[in-house]
VEXKELO-469745 format. One record per residue (C-alpha): residue in three letters; x, y, z negated. Coordinates in nm, 2 decimals, always signed. Each point is the difference from the previous one (the first is absolute). Example, Ala and Ser with C-alpha at 12.3 -4.5 7.8 and 13.67 -1.06 7.14 Angstrom:
REM VEXKELO-469745
REC  rest  px  py  pz
REC  ALA  +1.23  -0.45  -0.78
REC  SER  +0.14  +0.34  +0.07
END
This chain:
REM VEXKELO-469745
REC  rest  px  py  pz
REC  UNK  +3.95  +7.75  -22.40
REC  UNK  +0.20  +0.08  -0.31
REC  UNK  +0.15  -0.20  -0.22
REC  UNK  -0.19  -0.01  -0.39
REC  UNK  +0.22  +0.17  -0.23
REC  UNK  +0.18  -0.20  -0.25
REC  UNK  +0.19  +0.18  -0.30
REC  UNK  +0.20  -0.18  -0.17
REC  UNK  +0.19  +0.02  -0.36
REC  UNK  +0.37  -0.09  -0.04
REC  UNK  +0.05  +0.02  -0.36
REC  UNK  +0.36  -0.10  +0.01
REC  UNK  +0.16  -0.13  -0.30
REC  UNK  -0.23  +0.21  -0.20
REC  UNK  -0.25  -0.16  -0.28
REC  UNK  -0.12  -0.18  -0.23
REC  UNK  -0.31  -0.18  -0.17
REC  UNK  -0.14  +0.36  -0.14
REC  UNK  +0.04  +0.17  +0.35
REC  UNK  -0.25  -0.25  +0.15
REC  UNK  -0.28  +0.25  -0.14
REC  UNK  +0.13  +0.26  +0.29
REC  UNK  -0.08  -0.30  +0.27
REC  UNK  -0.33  -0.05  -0.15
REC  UNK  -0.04  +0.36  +0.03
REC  UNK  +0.12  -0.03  +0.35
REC  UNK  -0.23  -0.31  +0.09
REC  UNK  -0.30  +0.16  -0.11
REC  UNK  +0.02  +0.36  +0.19
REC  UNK  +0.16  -0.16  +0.33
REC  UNK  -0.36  +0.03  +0.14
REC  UNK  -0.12  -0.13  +0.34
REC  UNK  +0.12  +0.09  +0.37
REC  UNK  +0.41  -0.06  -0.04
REC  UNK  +0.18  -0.29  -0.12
REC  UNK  +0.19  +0.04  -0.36
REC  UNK  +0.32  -0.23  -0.14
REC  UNK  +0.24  +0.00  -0.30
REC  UNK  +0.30  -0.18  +0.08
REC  UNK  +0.10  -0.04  -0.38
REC  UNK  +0.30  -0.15  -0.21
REC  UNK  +0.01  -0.43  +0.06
REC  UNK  -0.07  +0.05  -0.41
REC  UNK  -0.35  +0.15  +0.07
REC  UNK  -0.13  -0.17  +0.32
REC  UNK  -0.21  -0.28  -0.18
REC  UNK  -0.11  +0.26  -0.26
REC  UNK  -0.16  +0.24  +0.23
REC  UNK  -0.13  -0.25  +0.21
REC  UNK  -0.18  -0.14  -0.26
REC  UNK  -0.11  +0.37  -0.16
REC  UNK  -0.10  +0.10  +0.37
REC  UNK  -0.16  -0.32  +0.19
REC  UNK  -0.09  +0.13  +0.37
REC  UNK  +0.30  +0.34  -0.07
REC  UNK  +0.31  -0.10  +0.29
REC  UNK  +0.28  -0.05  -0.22
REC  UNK  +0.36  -0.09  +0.14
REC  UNK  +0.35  -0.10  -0.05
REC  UNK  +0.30  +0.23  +0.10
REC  UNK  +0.19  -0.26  +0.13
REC  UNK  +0.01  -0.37  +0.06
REC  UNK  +0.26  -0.27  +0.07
REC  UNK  +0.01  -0.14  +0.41
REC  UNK  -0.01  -0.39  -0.14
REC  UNK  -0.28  -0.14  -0.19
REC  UNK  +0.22  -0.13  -0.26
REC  UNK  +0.34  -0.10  -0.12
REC  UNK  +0.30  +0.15  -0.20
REC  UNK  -0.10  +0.33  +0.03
REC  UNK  +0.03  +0.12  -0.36
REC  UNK  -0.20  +0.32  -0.04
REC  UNK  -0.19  +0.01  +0.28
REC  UNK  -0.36  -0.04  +0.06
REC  UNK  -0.11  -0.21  +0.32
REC  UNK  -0.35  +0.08  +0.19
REC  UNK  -0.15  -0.31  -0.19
REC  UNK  +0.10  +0.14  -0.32
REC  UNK  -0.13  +0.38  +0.10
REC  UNK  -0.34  -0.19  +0.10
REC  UNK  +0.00  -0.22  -0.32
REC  UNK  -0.05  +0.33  -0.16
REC  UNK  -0.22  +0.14  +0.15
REC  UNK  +0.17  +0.24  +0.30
REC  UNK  -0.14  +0.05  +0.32
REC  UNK  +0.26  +0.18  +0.16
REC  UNK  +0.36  +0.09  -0.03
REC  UNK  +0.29  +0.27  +0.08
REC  UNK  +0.27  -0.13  +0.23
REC  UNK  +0.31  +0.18  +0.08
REC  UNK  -0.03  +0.33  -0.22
REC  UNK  +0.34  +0.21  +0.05
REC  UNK  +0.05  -0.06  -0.36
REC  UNK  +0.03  -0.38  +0.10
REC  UNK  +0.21  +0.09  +0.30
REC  UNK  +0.24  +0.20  -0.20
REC  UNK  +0.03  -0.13  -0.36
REC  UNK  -0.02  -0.41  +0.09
REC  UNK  +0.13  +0.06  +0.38
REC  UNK  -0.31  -0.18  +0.16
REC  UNK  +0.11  -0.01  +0.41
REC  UNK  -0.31  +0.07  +0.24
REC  UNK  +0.05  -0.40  +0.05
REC  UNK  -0.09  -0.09  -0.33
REC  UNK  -0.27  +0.27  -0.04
REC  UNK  -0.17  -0.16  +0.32
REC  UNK  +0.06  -0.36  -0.21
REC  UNK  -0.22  +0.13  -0.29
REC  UNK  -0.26  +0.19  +0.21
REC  UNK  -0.08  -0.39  +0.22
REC  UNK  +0.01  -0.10  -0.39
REC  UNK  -0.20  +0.15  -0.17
REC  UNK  -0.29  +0.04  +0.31
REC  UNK  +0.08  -0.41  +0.03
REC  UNK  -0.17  -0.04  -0.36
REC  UNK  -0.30  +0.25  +0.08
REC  UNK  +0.09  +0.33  -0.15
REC  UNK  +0.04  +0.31  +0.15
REC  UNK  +0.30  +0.18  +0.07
REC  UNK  +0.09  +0.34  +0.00
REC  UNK  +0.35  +0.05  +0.18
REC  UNK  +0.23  +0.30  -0.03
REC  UNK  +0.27  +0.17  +0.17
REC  UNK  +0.15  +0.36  +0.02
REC  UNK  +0.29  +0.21  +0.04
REC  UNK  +0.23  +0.16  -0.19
REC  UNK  +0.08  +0.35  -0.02
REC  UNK  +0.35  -0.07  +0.21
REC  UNK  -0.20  -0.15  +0.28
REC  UNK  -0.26  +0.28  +0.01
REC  UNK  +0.27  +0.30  +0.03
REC  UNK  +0.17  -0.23  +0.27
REC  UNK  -0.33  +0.01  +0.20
REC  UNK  -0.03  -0.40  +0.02
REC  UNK  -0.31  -0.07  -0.23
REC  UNK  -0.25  -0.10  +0.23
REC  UNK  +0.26  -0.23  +0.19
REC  UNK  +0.16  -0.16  -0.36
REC  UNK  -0.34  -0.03  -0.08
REC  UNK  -0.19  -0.15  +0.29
REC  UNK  +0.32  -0.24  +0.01
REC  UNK  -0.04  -0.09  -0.39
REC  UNK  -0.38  -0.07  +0.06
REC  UNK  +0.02  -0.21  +0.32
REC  UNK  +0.28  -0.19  -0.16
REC  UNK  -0.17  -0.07  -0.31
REC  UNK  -0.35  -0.08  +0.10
REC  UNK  -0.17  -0.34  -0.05
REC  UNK  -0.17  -0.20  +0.31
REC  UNK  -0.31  +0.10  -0.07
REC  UNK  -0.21  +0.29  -0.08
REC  UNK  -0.30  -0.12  -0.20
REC  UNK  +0.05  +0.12  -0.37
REC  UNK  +0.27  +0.24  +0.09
REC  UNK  +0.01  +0.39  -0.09
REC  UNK  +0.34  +0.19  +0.08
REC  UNK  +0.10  +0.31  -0.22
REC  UNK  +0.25  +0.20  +0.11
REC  UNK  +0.17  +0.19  -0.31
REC  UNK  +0.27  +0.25  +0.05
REC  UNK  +0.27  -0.15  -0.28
REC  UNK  +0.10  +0.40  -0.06
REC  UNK  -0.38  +0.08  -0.05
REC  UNK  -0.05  -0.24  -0.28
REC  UNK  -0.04  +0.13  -0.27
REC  UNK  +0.19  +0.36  +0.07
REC  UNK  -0.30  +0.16  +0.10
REC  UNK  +0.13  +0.05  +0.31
REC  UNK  -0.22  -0.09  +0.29
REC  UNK  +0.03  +0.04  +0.34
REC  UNK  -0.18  +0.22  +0.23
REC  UNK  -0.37  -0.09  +0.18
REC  UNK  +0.19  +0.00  +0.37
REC  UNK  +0.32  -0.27  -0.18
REC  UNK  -0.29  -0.18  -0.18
REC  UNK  -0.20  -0.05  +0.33
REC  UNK  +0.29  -0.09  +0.24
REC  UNK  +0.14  -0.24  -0.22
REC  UNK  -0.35  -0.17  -0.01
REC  UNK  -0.10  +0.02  +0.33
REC  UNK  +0.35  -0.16  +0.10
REC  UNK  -0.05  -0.27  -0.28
REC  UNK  -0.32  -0.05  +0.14
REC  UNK  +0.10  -0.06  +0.36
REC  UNK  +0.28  -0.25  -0.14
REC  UNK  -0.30  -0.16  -0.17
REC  UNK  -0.19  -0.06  +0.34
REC  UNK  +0.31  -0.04  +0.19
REC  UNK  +0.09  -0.30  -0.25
REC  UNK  -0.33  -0.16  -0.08
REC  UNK  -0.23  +0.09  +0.31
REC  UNK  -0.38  +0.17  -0.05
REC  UNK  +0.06  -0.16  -0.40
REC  UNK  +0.27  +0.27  -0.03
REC  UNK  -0.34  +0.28  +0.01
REC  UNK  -0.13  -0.12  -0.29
REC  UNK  +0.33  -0.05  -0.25
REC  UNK  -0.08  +0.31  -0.22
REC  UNK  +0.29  +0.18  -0.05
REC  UNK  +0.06  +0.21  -0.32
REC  UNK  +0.17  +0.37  -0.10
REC  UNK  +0.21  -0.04  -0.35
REC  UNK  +0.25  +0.27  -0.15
REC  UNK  -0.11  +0.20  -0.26
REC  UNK  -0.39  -0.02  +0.12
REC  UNK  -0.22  +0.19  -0.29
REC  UNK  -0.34  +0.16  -0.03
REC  UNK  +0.16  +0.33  +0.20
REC  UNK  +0.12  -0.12  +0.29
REC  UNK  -0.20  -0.31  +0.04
REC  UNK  -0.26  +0.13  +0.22
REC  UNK  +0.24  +0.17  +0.24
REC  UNK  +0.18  -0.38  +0.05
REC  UNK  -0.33  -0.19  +0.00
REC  UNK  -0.10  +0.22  +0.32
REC  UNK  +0.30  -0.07  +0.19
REC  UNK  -0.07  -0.30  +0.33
REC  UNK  +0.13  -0.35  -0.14
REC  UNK  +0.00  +0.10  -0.35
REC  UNK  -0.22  -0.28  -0.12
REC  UNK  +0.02  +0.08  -0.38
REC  UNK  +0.34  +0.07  -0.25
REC  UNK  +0.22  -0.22  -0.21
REC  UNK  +0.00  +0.18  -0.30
REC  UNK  +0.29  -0.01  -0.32
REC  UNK  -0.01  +0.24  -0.27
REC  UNK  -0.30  +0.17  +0.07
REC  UNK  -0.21  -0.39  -0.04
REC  UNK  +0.11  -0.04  -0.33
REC  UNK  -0.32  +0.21  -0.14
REC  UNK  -0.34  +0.02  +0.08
REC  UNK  -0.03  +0.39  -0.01
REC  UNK  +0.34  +0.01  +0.29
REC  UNK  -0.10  -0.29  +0.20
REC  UNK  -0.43  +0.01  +0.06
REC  UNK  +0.06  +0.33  +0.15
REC  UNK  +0.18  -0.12  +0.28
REC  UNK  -0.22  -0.31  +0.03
REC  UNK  -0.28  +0.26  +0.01
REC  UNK  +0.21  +0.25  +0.30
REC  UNK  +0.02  -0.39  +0.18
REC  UNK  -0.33  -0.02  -0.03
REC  UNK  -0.14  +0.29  +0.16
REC  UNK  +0.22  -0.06  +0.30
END
């Protein structure tokens, strides 16, 4: 049986109090039959939550200890204080610009599913590892070695880092390899529990190619930048999710 679609918003470091009328927006077309987030500023967690009671909103990050001297950084406690159900773990811009190891992603992924919230956790390639022809072994290698103990709570979203945001994306037969192979890591790693870990497209997903991903095996829904920012670029995909 398939896996419920979930399409999820990564707004980045992008908004403020005026732009939560484009997550209201969002909220009230995201319909019935797929699973809709916004994974918003820390600024504009409590805000939307409170605006949108029942809407999943989340965190795009969160700290591996529950507190301490941590300046700047939220912990799961915090992220549910506000009002988050879920969070993003491991995003390639986390990798790259704060040099977060597989280790310490895997840390914050048992944290943050520890304190009840979901947890959406990313890896991908660069371009460099692609042309070399070792993305599906970097990658399955990155996932096993950054996955939590367990699976409940757990989606996986595999984001090309030189798809993000280029409009680049890779083809249906790259797309569905690297998913399938993610997918059997899953299983390998976490038994019949690794079947149900939905496991997410993201790299320059929009309303034009969004059907074409969401038909692909293992592609469970899309992790969505740019395009989530506005209602008018980010309910069409939820509606292509939606009528797969």
């Amino acid at each position: 049986m398939a896996n419920r679609k979930l399409v999820a918003g990564n707004w980045k470091m992008n908004g403020i109090a005026d732009d939560l009328a484009e997550a209201r927006a969002i909220a009230a077309g995201a319909g019935e039959g797929v699973d809709v987030a916004l994974c918003l500023p820390a600024t504009l967690i409590e805000r939307a939550s409170r605006a949108l009671p029942g809407f999943a909103i989340g965190g795009q990050d969160v700290h591996a200890v529950a507190s301490g001297a941590h300046t700047g950084d939220p912990s799961a406690a915090m992220l549910r204080d506000a009002g988050a159900s879920l969070t993003i773990v491991g995003h390639s811009e986390r990798r790259a610009d704060h040099h977060e190891s597989d280790a310490v992603v895997r840390a914050k992924a048992e944290a943050g599913l520890a304190a009840g919230l979901e947890v959406i956790l990313c890896v991908g390639e660069s371009l460099a590892v692609r042309e070399a022809g070792e993305a599906i072994a970097t990658v399955a290698a990155q996932l096993a070695d950054s996955l939590p103990g367990a699976a409940a709570g757990l989606t996986v979203a595999y984001e090309p880092i030189w798809a993000i945001g280029t409009g680049k994306v890779p083809s249906v037969d790259d797309i569905a390899a690297m998913h399938a192979a993610l997918r059997a890591r899953l299983v390998e790693s976490l038994g019949e529990a690794g079947a149900g870990v939905r496991i997410l497209y993201g790299g320059s997903v929009k309303a034009s190619n969004a059907a074409e991903i969401f038909a692909i095996a293992d592609v469970d829904g899309a992790l969505v930048g740019g395009a989530s920012l506005t209602a008018s670029d980010f309910l069409p995909i939820v509606d292509a999710a939606r009528s797969h």
